[in-house]
N, C-alpha and C positions, 0 to 999 in steps of 0.2 A: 931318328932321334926318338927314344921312346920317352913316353908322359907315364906316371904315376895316377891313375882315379880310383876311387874308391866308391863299389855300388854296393847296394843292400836291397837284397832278395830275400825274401822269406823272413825280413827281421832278423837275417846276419848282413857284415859287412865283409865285403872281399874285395882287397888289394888288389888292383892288376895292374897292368905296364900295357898300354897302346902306342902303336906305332902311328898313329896319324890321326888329325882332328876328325875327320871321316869316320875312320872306327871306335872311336870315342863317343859322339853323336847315335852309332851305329846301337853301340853296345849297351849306352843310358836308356835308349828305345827300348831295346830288349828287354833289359832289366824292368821297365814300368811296366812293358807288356806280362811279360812275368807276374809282377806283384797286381795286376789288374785282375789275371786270371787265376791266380790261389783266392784273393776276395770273394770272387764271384761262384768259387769252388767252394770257400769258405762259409759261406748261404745257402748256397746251396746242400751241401755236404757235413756240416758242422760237426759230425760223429764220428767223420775218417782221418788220421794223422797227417800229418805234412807230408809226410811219406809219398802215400795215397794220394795227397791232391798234387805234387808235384810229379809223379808218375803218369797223370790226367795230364797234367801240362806241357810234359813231355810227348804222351802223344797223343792230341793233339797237334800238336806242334811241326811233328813228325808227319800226320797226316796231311797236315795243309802243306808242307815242304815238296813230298810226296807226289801233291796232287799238281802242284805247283810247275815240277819238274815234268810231267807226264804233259802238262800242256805247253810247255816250250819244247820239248821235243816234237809234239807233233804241228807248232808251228814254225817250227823245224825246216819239217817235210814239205810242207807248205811252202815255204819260201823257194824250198830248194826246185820243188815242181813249179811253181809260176815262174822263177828264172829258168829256167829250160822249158815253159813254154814262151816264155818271151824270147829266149835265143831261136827258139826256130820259127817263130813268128818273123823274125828281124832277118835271119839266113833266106827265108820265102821273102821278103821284099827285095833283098839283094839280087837273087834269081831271077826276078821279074827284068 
């Protein structure tokens, strides 16, 4: 069942349709995150359009997603080698 909310970004408002209170919650987060970091681009940057500081925010955004991603894969790897060193640790007690 989709819900109607309505967020404001950048000092617009946009319509959208979620399909669950979860992405709802999800997507208000975003949005404040959002508008926290055009302020803080806004002070910092005061001379660049919205353009420009939403292009920042994007990546950034992107980078930390990025970097994000890059370390659940290699805890990943991780998981996947301590299970298979715990499988042949276990297969060596059973051999005993």
């Amino acid at each position: 069942m989709d819900q109607s909310i309505t967020l404001r970004i950048a000092g617009k408002e946009y319509s959208l349709k979620v399909q669950s209170p979860e992405m709802e919650q999800l997507m208000r987060l975003a949005a404040e995150n959002i508008n926290q970091m055009l302020a803080k681009y806004d002070e910092k940057f005061p001379d660049k359009t919205l353009l420009d500081k939403l292009s920042f925010v994007t990546l950034n955004e992107t980078v930390a997603l990025l970097s994000t991603q890059r370390k659940l894969a290699r805890a990943s790897e991780e998981v996947k080698a301590l299970q298979s060193d715990i499988e042949s640790y276990l297969d060596g007690i059973q051999d005993d």
